[in-house]
C-alpha positions in Angstrom: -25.4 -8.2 4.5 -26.5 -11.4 5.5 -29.9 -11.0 3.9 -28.4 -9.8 0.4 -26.3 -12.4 0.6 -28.5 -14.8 1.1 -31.0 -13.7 -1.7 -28.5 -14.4 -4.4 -27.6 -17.7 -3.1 -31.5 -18.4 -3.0 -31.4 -17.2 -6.6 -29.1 -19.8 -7.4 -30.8 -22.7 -5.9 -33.9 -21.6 -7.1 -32.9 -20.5 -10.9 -30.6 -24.5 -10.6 -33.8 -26.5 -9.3 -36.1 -25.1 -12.0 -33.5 -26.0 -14.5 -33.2 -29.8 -12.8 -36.7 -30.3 -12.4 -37.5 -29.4 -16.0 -35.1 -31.4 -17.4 -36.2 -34.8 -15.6 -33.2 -35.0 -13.4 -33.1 -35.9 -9.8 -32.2 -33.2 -7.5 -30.4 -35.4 -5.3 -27.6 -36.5 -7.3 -26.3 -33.2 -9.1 -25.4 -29.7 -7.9 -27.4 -27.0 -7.1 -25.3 -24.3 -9.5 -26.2 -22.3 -12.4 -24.8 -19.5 -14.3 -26.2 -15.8 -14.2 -25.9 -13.2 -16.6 -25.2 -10.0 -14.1 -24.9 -6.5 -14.3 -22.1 -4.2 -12.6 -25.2 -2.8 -11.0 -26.3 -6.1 -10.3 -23.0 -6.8 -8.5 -23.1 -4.1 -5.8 -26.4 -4.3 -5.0 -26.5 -8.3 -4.4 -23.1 -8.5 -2.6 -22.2 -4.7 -0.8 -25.5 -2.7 -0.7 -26.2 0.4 -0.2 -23.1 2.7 -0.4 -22.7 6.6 0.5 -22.5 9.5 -1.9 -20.5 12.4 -1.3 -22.1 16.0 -0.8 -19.6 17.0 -3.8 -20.1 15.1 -7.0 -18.5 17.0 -9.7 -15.2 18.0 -10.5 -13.8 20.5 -8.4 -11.8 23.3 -10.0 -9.0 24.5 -8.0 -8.9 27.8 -6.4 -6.3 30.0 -5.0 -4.5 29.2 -2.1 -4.4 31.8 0.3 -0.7 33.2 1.2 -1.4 32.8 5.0 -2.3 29.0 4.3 1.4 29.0 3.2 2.7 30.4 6.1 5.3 27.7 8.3 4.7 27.1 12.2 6.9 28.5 14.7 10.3 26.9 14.8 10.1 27.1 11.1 8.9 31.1 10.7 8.1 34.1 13.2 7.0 37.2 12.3 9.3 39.9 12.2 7.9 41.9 15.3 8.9 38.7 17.5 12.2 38.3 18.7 14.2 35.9 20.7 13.3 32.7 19.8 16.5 30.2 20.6 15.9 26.8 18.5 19.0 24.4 18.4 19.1 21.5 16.3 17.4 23.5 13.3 20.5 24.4 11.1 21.7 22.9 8.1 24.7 20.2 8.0 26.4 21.6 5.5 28.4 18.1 5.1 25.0 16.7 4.4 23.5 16.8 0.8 21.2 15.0 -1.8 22.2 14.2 -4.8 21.2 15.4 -8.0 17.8 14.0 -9.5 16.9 13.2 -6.2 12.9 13.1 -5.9 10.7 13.2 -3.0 7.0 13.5 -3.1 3.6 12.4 -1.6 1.7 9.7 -2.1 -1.7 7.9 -1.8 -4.1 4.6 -2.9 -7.5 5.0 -5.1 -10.0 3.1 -2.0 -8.5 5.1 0.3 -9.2 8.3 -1.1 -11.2 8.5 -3.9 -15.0 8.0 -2.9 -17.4 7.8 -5.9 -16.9 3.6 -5.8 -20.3 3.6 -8.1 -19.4 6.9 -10.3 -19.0 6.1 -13.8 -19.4 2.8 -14.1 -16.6 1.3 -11.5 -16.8 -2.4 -10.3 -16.9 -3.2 -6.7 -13.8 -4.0 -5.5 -12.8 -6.7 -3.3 -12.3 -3.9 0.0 -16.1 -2.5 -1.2 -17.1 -5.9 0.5 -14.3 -5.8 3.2 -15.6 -3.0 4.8 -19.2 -3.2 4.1 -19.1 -7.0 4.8 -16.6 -9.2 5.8 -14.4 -7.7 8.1 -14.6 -5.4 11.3 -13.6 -1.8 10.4 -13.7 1.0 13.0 -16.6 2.8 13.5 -18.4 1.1 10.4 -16.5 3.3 8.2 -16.2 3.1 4.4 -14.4 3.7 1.1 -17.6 5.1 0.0 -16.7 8.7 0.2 -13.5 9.0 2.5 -12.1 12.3 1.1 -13.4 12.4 -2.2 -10.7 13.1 -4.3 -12.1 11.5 -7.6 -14.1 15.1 -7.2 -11.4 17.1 -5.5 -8.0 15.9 -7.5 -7.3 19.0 -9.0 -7.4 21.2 -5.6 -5.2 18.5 -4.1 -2.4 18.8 -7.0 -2.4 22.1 -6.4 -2.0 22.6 -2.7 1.0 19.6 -2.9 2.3 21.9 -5.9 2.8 24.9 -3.9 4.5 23.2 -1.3 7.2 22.0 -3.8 6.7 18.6 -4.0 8.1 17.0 -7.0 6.2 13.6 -7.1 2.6 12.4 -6.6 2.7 8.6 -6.2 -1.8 7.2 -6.6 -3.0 4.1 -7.8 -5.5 3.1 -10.6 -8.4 1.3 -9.4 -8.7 -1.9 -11.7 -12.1 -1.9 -11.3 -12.8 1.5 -12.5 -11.2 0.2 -15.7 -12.4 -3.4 -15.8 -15.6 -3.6 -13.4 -15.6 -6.9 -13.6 -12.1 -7.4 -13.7 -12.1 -8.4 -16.8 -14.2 -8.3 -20.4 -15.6 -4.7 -21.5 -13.5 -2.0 -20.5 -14.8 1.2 -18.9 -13.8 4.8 -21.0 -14.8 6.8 -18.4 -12.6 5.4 -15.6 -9.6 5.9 -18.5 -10.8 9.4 -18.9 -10.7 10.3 -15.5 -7.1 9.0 -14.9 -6.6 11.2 -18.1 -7.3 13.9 -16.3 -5.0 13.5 -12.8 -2.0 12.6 -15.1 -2.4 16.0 -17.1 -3.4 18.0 -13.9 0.0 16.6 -12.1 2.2 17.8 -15.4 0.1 20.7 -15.6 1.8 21.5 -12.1 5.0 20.4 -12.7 4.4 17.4 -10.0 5.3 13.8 -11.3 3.0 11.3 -11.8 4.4 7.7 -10.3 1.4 5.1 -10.6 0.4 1.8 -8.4 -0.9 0.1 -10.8 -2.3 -2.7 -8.3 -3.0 -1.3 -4.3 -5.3 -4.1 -2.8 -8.2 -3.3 -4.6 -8.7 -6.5 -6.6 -12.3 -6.5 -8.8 -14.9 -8.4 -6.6 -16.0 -10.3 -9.4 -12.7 -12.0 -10.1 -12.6 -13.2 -6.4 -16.2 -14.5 -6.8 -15.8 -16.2 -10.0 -12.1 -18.2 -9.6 -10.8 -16.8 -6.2 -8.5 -13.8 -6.9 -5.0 -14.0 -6.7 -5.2 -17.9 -6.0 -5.7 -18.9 -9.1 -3.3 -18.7 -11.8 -6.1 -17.2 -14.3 -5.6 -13.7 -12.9 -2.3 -13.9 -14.2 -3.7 -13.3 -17.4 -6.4 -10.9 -16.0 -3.8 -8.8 -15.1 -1.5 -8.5 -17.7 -4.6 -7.7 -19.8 -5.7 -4.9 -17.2 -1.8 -3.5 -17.5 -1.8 -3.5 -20.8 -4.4 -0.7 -21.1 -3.2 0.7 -18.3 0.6 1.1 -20.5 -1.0 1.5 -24.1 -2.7 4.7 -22.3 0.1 6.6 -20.3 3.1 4.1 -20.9 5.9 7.1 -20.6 3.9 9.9 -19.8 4.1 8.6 -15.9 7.4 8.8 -14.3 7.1 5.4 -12.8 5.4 2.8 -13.0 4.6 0.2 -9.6 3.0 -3.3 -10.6 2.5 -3.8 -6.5 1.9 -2.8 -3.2 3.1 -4.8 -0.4 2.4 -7.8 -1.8 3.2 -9.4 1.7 -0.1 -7.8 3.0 -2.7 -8.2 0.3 -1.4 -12.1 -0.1 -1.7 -11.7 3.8 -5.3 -11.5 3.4 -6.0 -14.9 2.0 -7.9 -16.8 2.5 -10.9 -14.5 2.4 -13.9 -14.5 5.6 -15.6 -17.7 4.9 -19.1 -17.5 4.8 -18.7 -14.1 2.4 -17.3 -15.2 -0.5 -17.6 -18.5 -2.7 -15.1 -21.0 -1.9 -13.4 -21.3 -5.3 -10.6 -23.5 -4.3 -9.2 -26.4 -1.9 -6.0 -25.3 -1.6 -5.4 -25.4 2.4 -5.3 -22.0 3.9 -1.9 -22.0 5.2 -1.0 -22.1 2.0 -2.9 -19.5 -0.2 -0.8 -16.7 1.0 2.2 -18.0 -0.8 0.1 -19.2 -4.6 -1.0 -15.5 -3.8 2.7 -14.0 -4.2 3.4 -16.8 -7.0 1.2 -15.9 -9.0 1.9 -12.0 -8.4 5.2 -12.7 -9.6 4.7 -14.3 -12.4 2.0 -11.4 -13.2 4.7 -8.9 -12.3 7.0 -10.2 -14.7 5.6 -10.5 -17.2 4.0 -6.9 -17.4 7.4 -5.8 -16.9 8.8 -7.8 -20.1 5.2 -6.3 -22.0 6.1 -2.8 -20.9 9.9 -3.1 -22.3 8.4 -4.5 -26.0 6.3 -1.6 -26.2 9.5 0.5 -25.9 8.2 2.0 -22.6 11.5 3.0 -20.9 10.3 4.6 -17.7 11.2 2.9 -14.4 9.4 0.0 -13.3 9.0 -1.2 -9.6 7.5 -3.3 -7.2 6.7 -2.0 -3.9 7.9 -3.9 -0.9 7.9 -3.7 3.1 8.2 -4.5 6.2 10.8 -2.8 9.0 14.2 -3.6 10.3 14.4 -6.7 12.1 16.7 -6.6 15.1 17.5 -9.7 17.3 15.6 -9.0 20.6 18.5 -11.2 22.5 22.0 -12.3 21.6 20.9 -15.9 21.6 22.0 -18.0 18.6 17.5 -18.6 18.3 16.9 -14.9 17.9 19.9 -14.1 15.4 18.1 -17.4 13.0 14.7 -15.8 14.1 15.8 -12.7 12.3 16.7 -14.6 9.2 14.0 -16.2 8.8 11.6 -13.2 9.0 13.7 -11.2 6.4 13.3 -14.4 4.4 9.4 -14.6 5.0 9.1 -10.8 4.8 11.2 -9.1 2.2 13.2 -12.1 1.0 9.6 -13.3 0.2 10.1 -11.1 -3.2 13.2 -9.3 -3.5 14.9 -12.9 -3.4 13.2 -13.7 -6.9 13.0 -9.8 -8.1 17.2 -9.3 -7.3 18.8 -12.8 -6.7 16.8 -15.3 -9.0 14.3 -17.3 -6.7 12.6 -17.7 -3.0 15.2 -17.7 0.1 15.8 -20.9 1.0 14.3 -20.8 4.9 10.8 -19.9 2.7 11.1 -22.7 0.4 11.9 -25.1 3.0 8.0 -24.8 3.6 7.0 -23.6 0.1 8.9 -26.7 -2.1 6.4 -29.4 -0.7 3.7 -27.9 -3.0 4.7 -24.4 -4.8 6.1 -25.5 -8.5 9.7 -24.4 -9.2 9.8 -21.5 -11.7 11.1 -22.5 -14.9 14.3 -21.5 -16.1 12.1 -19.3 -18.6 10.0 -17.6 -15.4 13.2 -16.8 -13.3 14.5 -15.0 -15.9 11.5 -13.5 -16.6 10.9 -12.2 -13.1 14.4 -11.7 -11.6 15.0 -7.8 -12.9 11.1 -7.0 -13.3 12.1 -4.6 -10.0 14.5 -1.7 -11.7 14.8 0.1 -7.5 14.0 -2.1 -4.5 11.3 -0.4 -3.7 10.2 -0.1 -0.5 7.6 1.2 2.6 10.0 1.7 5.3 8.1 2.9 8.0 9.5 2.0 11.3 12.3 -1.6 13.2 11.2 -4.2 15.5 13.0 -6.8 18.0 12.5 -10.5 16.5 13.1 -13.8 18.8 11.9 -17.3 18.7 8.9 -19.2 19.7 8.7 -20.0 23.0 8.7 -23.4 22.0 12.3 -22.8 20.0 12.4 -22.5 16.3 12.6 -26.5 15.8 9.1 -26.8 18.1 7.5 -24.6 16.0 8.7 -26.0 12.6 7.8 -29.6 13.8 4.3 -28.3 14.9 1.8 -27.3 12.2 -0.8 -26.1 14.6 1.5 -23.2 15.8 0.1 -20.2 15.7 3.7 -19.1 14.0 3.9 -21.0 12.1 5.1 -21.9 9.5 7.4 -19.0 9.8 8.3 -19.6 13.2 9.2 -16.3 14.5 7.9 -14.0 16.6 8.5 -10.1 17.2 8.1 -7.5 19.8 9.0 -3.9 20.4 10.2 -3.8 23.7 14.0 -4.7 25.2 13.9 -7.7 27.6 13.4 -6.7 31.0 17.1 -7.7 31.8 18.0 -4.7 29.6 15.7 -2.2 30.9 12.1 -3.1 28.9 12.4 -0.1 27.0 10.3 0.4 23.7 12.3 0.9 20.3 11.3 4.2 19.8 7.8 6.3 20.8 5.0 4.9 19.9 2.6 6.1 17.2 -1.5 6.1 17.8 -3.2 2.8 19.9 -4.6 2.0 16.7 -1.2 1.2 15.0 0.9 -0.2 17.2 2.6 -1.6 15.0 4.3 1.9 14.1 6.8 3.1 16.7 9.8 6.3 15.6 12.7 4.1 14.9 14.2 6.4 12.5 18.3 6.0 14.4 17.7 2.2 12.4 17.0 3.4 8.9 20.5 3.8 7.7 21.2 0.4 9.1 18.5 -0.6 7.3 19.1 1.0 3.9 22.7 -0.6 3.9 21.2 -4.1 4.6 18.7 -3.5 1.4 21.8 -2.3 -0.5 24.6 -5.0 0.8 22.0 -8.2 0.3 20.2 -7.6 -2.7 22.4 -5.2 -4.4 19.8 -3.4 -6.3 21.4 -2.0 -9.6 19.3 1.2 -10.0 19.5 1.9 -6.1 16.4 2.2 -3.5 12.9 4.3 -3.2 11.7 4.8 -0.3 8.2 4.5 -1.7 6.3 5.2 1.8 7.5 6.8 5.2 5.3 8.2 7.8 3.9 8.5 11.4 0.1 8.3 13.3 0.0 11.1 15.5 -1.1 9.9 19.1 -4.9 10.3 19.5 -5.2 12.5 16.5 -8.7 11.6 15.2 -10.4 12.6 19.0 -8.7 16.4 18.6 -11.8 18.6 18.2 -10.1 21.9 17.6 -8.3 22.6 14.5 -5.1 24.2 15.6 -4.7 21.5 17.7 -4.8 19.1 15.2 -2.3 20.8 12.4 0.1 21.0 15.1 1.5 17.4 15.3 4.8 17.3 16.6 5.7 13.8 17.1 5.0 13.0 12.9 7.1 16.0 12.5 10.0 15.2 14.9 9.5 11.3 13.0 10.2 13.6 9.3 12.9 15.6 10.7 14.6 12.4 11.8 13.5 10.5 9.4 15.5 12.5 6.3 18.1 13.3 8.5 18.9 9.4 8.8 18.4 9.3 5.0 21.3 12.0 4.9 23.5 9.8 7.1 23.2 6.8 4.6 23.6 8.6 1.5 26.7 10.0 3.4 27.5 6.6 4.0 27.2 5.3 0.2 24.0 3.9 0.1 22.8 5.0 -3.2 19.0 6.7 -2.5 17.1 8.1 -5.6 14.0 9.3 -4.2 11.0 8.8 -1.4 7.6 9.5 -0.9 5.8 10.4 2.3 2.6 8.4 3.6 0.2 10.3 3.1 -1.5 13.4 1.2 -3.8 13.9 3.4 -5.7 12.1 5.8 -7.4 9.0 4.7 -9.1 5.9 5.1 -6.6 3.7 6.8 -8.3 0.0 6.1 -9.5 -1.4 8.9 -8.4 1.6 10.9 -10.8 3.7 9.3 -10.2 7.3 10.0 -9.5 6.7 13.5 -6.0 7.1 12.7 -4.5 10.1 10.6 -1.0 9.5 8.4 -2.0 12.4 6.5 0.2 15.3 5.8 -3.0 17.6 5.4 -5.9 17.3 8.0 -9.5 17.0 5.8 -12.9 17.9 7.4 -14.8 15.4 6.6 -18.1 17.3 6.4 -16.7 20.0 4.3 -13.9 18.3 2.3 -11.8 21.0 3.1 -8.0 20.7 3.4 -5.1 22.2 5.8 -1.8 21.9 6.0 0.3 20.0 9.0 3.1 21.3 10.5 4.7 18.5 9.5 4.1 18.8 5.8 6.4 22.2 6.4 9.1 20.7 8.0 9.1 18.0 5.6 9.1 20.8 2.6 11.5 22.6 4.5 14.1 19.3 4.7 14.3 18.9 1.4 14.2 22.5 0.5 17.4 22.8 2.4 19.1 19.7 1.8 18.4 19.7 -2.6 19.1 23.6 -3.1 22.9 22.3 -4.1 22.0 19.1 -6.0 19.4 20.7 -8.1 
């Protein structure tokens, strides 16, 4: 990297001291900068590299899927010459039941499956020189190929078809549209996208898009710093406007944004890998990140409603339930304030009008108000609080109190001045919320006994007119990726027992009133999982990576046979 690197910034020195010494100037006293005319082409090899091509590099079409591949695990099926079997737990509640138009589906992001990043003309995107570059991803893995669905989209539509899924939730790579973020647009990343909408109506499966999932166009971050400058506003708008001219109500729903909270989260970018484009102190680029988006979220919303596109459109939000760790008066204000700096971050503006007040405490010193004009603008642009609810956590204060910390900018908490754990105090036991997932997220522990707690508080604080989407749910199975044998991988009964519980606790809430339109499962497969590479596996398929071939999970059954159960009446 290093050496690539620094060959274009000798190309820059050099090209700018030509240009000074020809003119007469003195080095000295002016900067060494000068503008180049570059290529896509240009782009990745100067600032990612080489990159990996798949074995399979055309479009696959799908085959049949053999019956036996459709076959449930025990618990779920036996065949008829076996007998006995005693299973409780496994009927239905008949008091339980979904309600009609209720939606659940699968879902998925374009780096993290798609492969082909220099196919037909696409940009390198901002993760291209994450994981090639600038950050430490395990095992030196890639988006280069990961499980090449650019080629194998059609065969994946299929197999998610026959298990009756009713919704495919992917996201649009901007770059594949716009290499360079913006300027010429690129047909053949349209035409592909073409193609996975009509192959998901083809199989009755819904198309919901993302329009944005983290993979910002490398050149916008190199040439004004990405989502810290208020140009990309513009950018995007332009880059959802083709986006909505193109499908506008031929997808089911539309997503402006995932997790804005983590991609903001990444700012500011590795120094030493990317220009530094502005001076705005780091502490505070997260938050001109998720201003910015806001304002870029609102107003594609208000473009998509004056081109009469009526579909729903949402962002997508997350985090976990936040439970205090203690009954101290601290922890209960620690929890506040990391539903304010978490969720509150965005559903406050999206649902209520503008920022919490614990955020903008820190935020008002140098984030402009929104104008009357921009509240109104943005406060709406959310039609379902949509949200990745994977999992709870305990929250308490610093160690040095929530005051310390506030009066202390060097805190490594703050400035939000909470901290989280998910373990019990030792006084009550030291027990861990729930089991935990793989090593490699531990963030992620089965916590499903909070999710109708959870849902309420979504429902009783923001009050979400349209209701809530669970737009991602799902589980790392313990030590998946170093499974060598294939049976032993499909048979993955902690994510199942997490899906069992999971939509059982969804039951419960509806039960309870909270109004729940639909949900979407993380992931369709096994994938690259950022920085995690593929040594952890969300996916509801396993996919040998040196074939490309795809199986089904025992938990993608019991999650088909859930809803199967649960939507027979409401459909």
């Amino acid at each position: 990297m290093r050496s690539s690197v620094l060959g274009s910034r000798l190309l820059f020195i050099c090209d700018a001291a030509v240009a000074l010494a020809s003119s007469g100037i003195a080095t000295a006293s002016a900067p060494l900068t000068t503008t180049l005319n570059i290529t896509v082409e240009d782009l990745w090899n100067l600032y990612i590299g080489p990159v990996e091509t798949a074995s399979i590099n055309t479009t696959v079409e799908p085959t049949p899927i053999p019956s036996a591949e459709l076959i449930p695990p025990p618990q779920l099926y036996y065949p008829s010459y076996l007998s006995g079997a005693q299973i409780p737990g496994q009927g239905k509640n008949e008091s339980w039941s979904l309600p009609a138009g209720f939606w659940w589906g699968v879902s998925s992001a374009s780096y993290q499956v798609e492969g082909a990043v220099k196919v037909d003309g696409r940009g390198p995107s901002l993760w291209d020189a994450f994981t090639h570059r600038a950050m430490s991803v395990a095992d030196n893995q890639t988006g280069d190929v990961t499980i090449n669905e650019y080629y194998m989209y059609k065969q994946d539509i299929q197999r998610i078809a026959a298990m009756g899924v009713k919704a495919y939730s992917f996201s649009i790579a901007w770059s594949r549209i716009f290499p360079f973020g913006n300027g010429p647009i690129n047909e053949a990343g349209l035409k592909h996208y073409d193609d996975v909408i009509e192959t998901c109506l083809q199989y009755g499966v819904q198309p919901q898009v993302t329009m944005y999932h983290w993979d910002l166009p490398l050149y916008i971050q190199l040439s004004y710093g990405g989502w810290t400058n208020e140009k990309i506003v513009d950018d995007f708008v332009a880059y959802t406007r083709v986006l909505l001219e193109r499908w506008g109500n031929k997808v089911a729903q539309w997503y402006t944004f995932n997790e804005p909270i983590s991609f903001c989260g990444e700012y500011p970018v590795p120094d030493g890998y990317f220009t530094r484009t502005t001076d705005i102190p780091d502490v505070q680029q997260p938050f001109w990140c998720g201003h910015y988006m806001l304002l870029a979220a609102g107003k594609t919303y208000q473009l998509a409603r004056s081109m009469n596109i009526t579909v729903p459109i949402s962002i997508k939000n997350n985090g976990g339930y936040k439970l205090p760790r203690t009954s101290s008066d601290e922890d209960t204000e620690a929890v506040q304030r990391a539903w304010a700096f978490n969720e509150g971050w965005f559903a406050d503006p999206l649902f209520l009008g503008d920022y919490p007040s614990r955020l903008k405490n820190f935020t008002s010193s140098f984030l402009p108000e929104f104008t009357a004009e921009e509240r109104n603008m943005i406060k709406g642009a959310s039609d379902y609080f949509a949200h990745d609810a994977y999992t709870a956590a305990y929250y308490m204060a610093p160690d040095v109190g929530i005051e310390g910390c506030l009066a202390d900018a060097n805190n490594s908490l703050y400035p939000k001045c909470y901290n989280s754990t998910y373990t019990l105090p030792a006084s009550e036991g030291g027990w861990l919320i729930g089991p935990a997932s793989d090593p490699n997220t531990r963030w992620l522990h089965k916590a499903t006994e909070w999710l109708p707690a959870f849902l309420h508080y979504i429902q009783d604080t923001w009050t979400p007119a349209n209701g809530i989407v669970i737009t991602e749910f799902g589980m790392t199975e313990p030590f998946e990726a170093y499974k060598t044998k294939r049976e032993d991988i499909l048979t993955d009964p902690l994510r199942s027992a997490y899906y069992r519980d999971y939509v059982q606790a969804m039951l419960m809430a509806i039960q309870e009133g909270v109004t729940l339109v639909g949900c979407l499962a993380w992931s369709i497969a096994d994938n690259l999982e950022w920085t995690a590479g593929f040594t952890v596996k969300f996916g509801l398929q396993y996919v040998n990576l040196t074939t490309q071939e795809r199986y089904y999970k025992a938990s993608f059954f019991e999650l088909a046979n859930l809803f199967q159960a649960y939507m027979r009446d409401s459909e």
